[in-house]
Structures are given as C-alpha cells and as structure tokens.
C-alpha positions in Angstrom: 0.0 0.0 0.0 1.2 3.0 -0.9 1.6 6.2 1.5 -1.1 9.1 0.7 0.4 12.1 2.3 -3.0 13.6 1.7 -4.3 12.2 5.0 -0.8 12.9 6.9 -1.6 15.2 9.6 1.1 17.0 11.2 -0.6 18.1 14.5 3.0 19.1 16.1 2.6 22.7 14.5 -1.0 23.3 15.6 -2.2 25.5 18.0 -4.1 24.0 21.2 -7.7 23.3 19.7 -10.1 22.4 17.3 -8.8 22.2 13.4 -10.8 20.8 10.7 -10.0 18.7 7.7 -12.2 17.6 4.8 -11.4 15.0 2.5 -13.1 13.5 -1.0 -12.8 9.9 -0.8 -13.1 8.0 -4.5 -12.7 4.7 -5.8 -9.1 5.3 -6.3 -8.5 5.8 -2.1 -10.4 2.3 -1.9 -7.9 0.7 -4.6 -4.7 1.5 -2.2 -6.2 -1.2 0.0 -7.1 -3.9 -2.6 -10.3 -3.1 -2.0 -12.7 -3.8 -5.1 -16.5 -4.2 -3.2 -17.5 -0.4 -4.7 -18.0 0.0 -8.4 -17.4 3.7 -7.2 -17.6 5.8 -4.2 -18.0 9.3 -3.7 -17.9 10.5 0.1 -17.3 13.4 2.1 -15.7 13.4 5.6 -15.0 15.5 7.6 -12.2 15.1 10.2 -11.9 17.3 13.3 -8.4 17.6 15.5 -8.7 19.0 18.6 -5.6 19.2 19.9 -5.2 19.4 24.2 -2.2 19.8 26.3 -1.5 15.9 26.2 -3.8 14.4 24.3 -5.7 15.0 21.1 -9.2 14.2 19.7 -10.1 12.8 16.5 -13.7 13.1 15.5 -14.4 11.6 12.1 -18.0 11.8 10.2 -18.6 10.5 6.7 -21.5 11.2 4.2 -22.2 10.0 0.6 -22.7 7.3 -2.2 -21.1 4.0 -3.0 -22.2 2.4 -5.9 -22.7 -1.4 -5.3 -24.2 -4.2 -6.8 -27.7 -5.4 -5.2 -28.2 -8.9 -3.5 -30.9 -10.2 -5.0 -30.4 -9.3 -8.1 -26.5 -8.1 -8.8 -28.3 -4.3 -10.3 -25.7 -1.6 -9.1 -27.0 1.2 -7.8 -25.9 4.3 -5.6 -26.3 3.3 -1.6 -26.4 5.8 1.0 -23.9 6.1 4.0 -23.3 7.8 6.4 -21.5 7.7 9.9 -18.7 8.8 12.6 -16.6 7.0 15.3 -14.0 9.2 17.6 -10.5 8.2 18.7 -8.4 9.4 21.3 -5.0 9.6 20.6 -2.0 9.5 23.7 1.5 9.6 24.0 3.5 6.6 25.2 6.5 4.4 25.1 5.2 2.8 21.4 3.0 2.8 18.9 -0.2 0.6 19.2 -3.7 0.7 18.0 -5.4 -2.3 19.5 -7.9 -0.2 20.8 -10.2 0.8 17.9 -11.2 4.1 20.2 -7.3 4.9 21.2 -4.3 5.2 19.4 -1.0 5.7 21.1 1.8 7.5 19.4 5.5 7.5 20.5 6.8 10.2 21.8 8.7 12.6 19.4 5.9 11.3 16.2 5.0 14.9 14.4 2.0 13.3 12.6 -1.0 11.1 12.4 -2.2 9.0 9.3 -5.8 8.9 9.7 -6.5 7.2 6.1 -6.6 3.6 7.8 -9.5 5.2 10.4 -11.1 6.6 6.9 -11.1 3.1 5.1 -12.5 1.0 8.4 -15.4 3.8 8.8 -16.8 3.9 5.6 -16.1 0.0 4.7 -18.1 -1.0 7.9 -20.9 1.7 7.6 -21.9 -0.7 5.0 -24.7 -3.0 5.6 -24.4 -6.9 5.4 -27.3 -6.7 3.1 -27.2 -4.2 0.2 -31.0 -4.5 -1.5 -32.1 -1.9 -4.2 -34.2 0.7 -3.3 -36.5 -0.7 -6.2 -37.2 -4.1 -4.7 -38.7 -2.4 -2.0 -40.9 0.0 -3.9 -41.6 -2.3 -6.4 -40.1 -0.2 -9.6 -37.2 -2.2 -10.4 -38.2 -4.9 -13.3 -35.2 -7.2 -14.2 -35.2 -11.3 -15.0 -33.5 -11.9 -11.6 -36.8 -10.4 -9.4 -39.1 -12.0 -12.6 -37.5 -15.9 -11.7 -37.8 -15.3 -7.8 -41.5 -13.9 -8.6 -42.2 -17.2 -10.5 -40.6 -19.8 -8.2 -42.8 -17.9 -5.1 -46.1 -18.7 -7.1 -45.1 -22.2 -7.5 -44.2 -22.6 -4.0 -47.7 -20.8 -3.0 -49.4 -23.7 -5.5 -48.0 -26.4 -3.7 -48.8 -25.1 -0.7 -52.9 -24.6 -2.1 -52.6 -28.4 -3.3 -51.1 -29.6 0.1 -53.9 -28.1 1.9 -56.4 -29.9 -0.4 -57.3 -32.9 2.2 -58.4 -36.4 1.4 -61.8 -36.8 2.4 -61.3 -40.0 4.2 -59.1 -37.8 6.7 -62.0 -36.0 7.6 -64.3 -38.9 8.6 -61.6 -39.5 11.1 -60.9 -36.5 12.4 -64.7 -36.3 13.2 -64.4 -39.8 15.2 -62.4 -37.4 17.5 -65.1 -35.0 17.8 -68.0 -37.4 18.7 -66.8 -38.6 22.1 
C-alpha cells in the first residue's frame, strides 16, 4: 500500500484546539487497499483535530454514495452512508492501535495518518445486506426479481394443493369429535 500524504496530519505545528480537515474519498482511495467491493464511491468526511495539552481528539464523520451491486439481483446502484466514530490519541513508550477508540503515538511522532481510520469507517458503515431501493418499492423490473417472482407462485401452489385434504381424513378427524 502506498503512503497518501494527503491524509498525513502534522498536529506538532497546531495551536491547542479544534482544526478541521475535509477529504473526498473516491474509488481510487479504496484501490490502495485492494479493495474492489465499490463500483465507485463518492464520500465526504470531515475530520476534526482537537488538539489538548497531552492528548488529542479525533472526530471523524462520513456522508455519501457507494455504488454497489444489489443482493438479490446483482443491479448496481448508488447506496447511501453515512456515519462517525472518535479516537483518542496518547502519547506513550510505542505505537499501538489495539484499541479501535485509542491510538498511542511514540513520543517525538509529528504526525497522524488517519486514512486507515477513513477506510474502516466507511467500509463497515456498509450493511451486510445491500438490497435496491427498487425491490422495496416495487419499480425495479429485471429477470432476476421475474425468476424469484415465479418460483414464489409455484411454491404458494403447492402449498394450495397440500392443503387440499383427502376426504377419508375428515371422517376420522370427526371420530375425534363425537366422544
């Protein structure tokens, strides 16, 4: 993976307090990580810094499109996303970012790269289950939702036909009434 100096932050030349960053994040940001689930992606986040005495907060929020292909019936279309997560960031002896909520810097590092945080954020704002907004409303006609419309009526007539007793089944089941 290649090193986007874009989302380098040198935070050792700030002033104590809140500093804002806005990025644009493409389909070319998702291909430095191998990742190929978005046809395309256009997303705005915003990134705020504010910057303490020993410490230093990291508030992230994302808002946009990815274009992905639908579940049922592999149609891309544009999904909407949208969301945030914070991180606190220390100081200490090394680096280590177990914690998805801290992230500790060795002392004398000048800058953060936040684009890791960026990729996690959006990729998992994602839902499991990516269904076009025309399935739902019932304007989206392709031969995938025509097949699955089919098979459900045949699985409705078997279920019509099943329910069709044999009338020798009743006689008994009124044995068990008369006592």
């Amino acid at each position: 993976m290649k090193q986007l100096n874009e989302f380098l932050i040198p935070f050792i030349g700030l002033k104590l307090g809140k500093h804002q960053f806005e990025y644009q994040i493409s389909k070319s940001f998702f291909e430095d990580f191998d990742f190929d689930e978005f046809e395309d992606s256009l997303v705005k986040v915003n990134v705020v810094l504010e910057k303490k005495s020993t410490i230093m907060e990291l508030s992230f929020k994302h808002k946009g499109t990815v274009n992905v292909p639908c579940d049922l019936t592999g149609e891309m279309f544009d999904l909407s996303i949208k969301g945030k997560i914070n991180v606190v960031v220390q100081f200490g002896e090394q680096f280590n970012n177990d914690n998805e909520e801290l992230l500790i810097l060795p002392h004398g590092e000048h800058q953060i790269d936040i684009k890791q945080y960026i990729y996690e954020m959006i990729v998992l704002s994602v839902p499991l289950k990516k269904t076009h907004p025309g399935i739902k409303d019932g304007t989206l006609k392709t031969p995938a939702l025509d097949k699955l419309k089919e098979l459900s009526l045949k699985d409705q007539k078997q279920s019509i036909q099943e329910e069709e007793i044999d009338p020798r089944w009743d006689k008994l089941k009124k044995l068990l009434t008369d006592k």
